[in-house]
N, C-alpha and C positions, 0 to 999 in steps of 0.2 A: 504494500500500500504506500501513497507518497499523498499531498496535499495536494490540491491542485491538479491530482490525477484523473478528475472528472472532466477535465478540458480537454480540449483537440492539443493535441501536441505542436504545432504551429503556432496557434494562440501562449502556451506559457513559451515557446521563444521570444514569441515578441513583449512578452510581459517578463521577462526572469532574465537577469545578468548571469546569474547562476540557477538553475532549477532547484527545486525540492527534490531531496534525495530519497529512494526508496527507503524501507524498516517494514522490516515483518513482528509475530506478536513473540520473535524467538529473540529479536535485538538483544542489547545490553540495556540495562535498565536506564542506565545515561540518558541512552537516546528514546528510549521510549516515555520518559518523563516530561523531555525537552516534549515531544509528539507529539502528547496526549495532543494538545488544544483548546477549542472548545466539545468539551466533555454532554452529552446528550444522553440526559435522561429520561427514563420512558417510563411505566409503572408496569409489572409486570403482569400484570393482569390483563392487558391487552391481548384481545383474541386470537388478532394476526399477527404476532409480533415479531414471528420469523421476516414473515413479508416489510415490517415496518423497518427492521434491522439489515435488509436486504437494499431497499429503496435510500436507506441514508447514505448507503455506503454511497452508494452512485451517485448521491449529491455531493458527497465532499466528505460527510463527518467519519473520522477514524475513531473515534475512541467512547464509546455508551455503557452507560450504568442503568441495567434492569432495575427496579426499584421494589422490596418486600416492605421497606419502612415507611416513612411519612408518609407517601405520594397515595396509601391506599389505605382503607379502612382495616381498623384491628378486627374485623369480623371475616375480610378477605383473604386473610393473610394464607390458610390453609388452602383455598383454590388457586392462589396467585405462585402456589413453589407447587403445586401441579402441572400450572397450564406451563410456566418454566420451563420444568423438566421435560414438557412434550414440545414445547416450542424450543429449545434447545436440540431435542433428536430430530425435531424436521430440518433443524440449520445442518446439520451433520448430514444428511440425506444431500445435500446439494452442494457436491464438491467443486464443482462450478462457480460457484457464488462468492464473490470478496467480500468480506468483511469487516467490519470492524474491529476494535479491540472490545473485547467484552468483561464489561465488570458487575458484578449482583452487588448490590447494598441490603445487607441483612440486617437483621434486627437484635439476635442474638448470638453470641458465640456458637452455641451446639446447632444452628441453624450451617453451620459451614460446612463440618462433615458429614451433615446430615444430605445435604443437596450433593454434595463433591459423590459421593455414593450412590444415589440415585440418578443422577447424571450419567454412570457409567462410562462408556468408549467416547461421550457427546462432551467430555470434560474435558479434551484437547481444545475446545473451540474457547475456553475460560480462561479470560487473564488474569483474574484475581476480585477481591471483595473488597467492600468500601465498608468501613467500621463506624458507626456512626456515635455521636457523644462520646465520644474517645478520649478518657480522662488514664492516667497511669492505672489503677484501680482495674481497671472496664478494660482498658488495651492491652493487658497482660493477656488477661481470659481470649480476646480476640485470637492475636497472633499466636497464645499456645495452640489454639484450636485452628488456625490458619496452618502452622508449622506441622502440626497432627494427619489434617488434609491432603497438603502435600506426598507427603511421605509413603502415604500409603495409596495415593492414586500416581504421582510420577509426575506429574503434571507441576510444571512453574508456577504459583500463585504468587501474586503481586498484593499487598494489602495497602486503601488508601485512605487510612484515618479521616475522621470528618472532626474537626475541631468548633464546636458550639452549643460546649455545656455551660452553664451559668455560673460556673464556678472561675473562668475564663473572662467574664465579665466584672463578675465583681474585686472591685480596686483590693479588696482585702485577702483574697485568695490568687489572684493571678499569676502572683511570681511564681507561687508554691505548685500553682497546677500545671504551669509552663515548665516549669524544673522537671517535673514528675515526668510529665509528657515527653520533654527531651532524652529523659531516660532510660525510656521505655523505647520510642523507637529507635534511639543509638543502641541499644542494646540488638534489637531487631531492622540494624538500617540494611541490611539484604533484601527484606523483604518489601520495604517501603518504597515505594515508586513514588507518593508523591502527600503532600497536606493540603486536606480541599479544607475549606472556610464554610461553616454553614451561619450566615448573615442573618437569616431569616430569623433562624434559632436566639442570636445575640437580641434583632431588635425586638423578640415578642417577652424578654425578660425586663424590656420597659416600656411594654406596650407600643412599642413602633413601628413605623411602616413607613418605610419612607415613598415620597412622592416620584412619578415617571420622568420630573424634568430635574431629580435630585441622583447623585449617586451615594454609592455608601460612605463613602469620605466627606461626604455633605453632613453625615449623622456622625458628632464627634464623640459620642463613647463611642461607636463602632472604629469608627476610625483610630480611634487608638488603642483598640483590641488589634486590629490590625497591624498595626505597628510593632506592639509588641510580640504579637507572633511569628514578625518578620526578622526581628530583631535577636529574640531566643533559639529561632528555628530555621530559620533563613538566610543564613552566613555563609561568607564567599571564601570562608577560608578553608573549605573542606568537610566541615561537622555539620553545614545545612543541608536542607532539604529545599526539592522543587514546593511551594505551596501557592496555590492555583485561586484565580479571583474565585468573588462570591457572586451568587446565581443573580443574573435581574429579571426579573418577578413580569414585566412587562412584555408585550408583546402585538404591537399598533401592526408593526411592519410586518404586511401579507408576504409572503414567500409569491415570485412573479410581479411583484407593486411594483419592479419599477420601467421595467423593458417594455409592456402595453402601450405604459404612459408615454415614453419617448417613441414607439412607434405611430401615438395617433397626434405628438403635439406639431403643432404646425411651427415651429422654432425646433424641428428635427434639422435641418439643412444648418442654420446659424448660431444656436444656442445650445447643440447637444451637451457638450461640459458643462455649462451654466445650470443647466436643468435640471442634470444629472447632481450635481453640488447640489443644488437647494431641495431637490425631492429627500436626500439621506439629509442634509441639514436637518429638516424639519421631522424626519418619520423617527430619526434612531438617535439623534440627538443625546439623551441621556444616557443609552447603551456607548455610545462610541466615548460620550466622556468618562464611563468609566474604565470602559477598558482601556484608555488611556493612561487615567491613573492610576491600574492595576501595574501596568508597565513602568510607572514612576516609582512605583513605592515598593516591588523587588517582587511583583507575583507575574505566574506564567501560566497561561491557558485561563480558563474559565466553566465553570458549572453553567449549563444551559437547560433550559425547558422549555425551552422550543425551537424547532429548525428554523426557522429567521436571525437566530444569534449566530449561525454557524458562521456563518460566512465572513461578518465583519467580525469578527476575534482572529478567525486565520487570515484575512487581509492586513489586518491593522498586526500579525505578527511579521510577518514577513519584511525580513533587513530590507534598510535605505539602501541604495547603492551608496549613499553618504556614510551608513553607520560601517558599512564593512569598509569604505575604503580608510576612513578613519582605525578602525578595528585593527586591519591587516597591517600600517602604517606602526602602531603602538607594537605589534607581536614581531615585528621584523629581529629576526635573530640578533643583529646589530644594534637594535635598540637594548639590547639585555641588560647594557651598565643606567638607563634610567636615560632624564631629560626630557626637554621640553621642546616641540615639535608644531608647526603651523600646520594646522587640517589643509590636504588637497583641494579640498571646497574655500581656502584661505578664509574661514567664517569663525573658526574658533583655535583652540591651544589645545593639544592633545599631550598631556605629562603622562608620560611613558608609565611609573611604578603605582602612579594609585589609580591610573585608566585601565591597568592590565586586566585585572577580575573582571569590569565591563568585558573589556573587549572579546575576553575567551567566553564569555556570557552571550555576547552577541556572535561568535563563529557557532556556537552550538546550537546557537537559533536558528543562523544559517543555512547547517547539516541539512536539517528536517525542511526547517518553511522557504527557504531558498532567500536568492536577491534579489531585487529588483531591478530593473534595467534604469538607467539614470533618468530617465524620462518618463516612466513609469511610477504614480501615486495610488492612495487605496483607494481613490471612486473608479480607475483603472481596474486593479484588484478586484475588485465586488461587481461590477459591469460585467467582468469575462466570467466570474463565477457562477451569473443566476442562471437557474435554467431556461432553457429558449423555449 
């Protein structure tokens, strides 16, 4: 699978200085972290859900999390890891079919080897579990039972904590649960591919919600939940982890809204850029500032709940031709004693020792989501990716 794989191959030459590079769900964790993306979650209760997981692929999305937890009532839960297991053995029936990366969000520990078992030969298509309210306490139990799983089916399980217990929130327990937490998956960092943010969870322990033209960095306890999860768990020296934005709740923007519209407006001939700008100005507006400030503030990829996120979280990932030539500039073997260097864009200062982390930050983004051609921006990106 690669990003951007759903295009005509012509189309990403003229968009990609460098393409997105293949990864399958056998990579090294590295790259399959960098990958994930936006992450697409479904509940699994849905009746077609081979077909639903069949049809994303071929829009773009690489990497989906079935859902047994929140997204479905506690009364469901019992048909929803049946229809599962049978919607997992029809995926397996179609060896033909690409894929995604596939992850279950369980609810409890014994729910792991309990499916990993009943899944049988259909457990090759599983990338791993998402662990939800993931506190040191709760995460043990998880990953012992994830580590149990494995073992006895053969199969790589990934596990990807959900961070948004309330004990996370409140100022008087945070450090201690953040410690805990660190502990627990450094103890198990093999197994961890990545830390999703669960937002939602943070703002209903003070009753919030925030608004569609607000992001989560607009809501400042959230925001400096976030931070400090970035900051304990998030480090570029080696001991952090990938941890992935939080979901937005919104969803204006129709999947096909906007390629109609430039085909019927009569300012197709003279104003197609213009229109194309102000149509995503107006529709995604609060989606695209956050993922922006996901990208500012040290997170990679995104929770999604609906295909209309897809596309602009992998647009808006994929390097500038600016930030790699910048990048590549900093990593030059001869830069290795340090110094300070004028960007080939001559726009800014690029200081060789404390750029370096960025820069190998941004070659890894590269690997997966490619480059961009210099002339190439994300309303470019998101044009060539909608479906026709």
């Amino acid at each position: 699978m690669r990003h951007f794989g759903h295009i005509a191959p012509e189309e990403r030459q003229r968009l990609f200085h460098r393409e997105p590079g293949f990864f399958t769900a056998d990579s090294p964790a590295r790259v399959l972290a960098v990958a994930l993306g936006a992450t697409l979650y479904s509940p699994a209760t849905r009746p077609r859900l081979a077909d639903d997981v069949v049809r994303q692929a071929g829009r773009g999305v690489v990497s989906m999390v079935l859902c047994l937890e929140d997204s479905i009532d506690d009364a469901e839960v019992t048909g929803a890891e049946e229809n599962l297991v049978r919607q997992f053995t029809e995926l397996a029936a179609r060896p033909e079919a690409e894929l995604p990366l596939l992850f279950v969000r369980v609810r409890t520990p014994e729910q792991i080897p309990d499916l990993v078992r009943r899944l049988g030969t259909a457990v090759r298509l599983l990338s791993g579990f998402v662990l939800p309210k993931f506190t040191e306490e709760r995460g043990v139990l998880f990953l012992e039972a994830l580590t149990a799983a494995e073992a006895s089916s053969g199969q790589r399980l990934f596990a990807m904590p959900v961070l948004e217990s309330p004990e996370l929130m409140y100022r008087e327990t945070r450090v201690e649960s953040l410690q805990g937490i660190s502990r627990t998956v450094d103890k198990y960092r093999h197994r961890v591919l990545a830390l999703r943010l669960g937002v939602t969870d943070f703002c209903s322990s003070y009753a919030l919600r925030r608004a569609p033209d607000m992001t989560a960095y607009d809501v400042q306890i959230v925001a400096s939940v976030i931070a400090d999860v970035v900051n304990v768990l998030g480090r570029a020296d080696g001991t952090g982890f990938t941890v992935t934005g939080p979901v937005w709740e919104y969803f204006r923007v129709q999947e096909r809204m906007f390629k109609p519209q430039l085909r019927t407006s009569p300012f197709l001939e003279v104003r197609a850029t213009e229109l194309r700008e102000t149509l995503i100005e107006h529709a995604m507006d609060g989606l695209l500032r956050e993922i922006a400030l996901d990208q500012a503030n040290g997170l990679l990829g995104k929770t999604c709940i609906h295909p209309s996120h897809v596309l602009p979280v992998h647009a808006l990932s994929v390097v500038s031709h600016e930030e790699y030539s910048d990048a590549q500039d900093i990593l030059r073997p001869e830069r290795g004693g340090g110094g300070v260097l004028r960007s080939a864009y001559t726009n800014k200062m690029n200081e060789v020792k404390p750029h370096r982390a960025w820069a190998e930050r941004v070659l890894q983004r590269a690997e997966v989501f490619g480059v961009a051609n210099e002339d190439i921006g994300f309303v470019e990106l998101l044009a060539a990716g909608l479906p026709d």
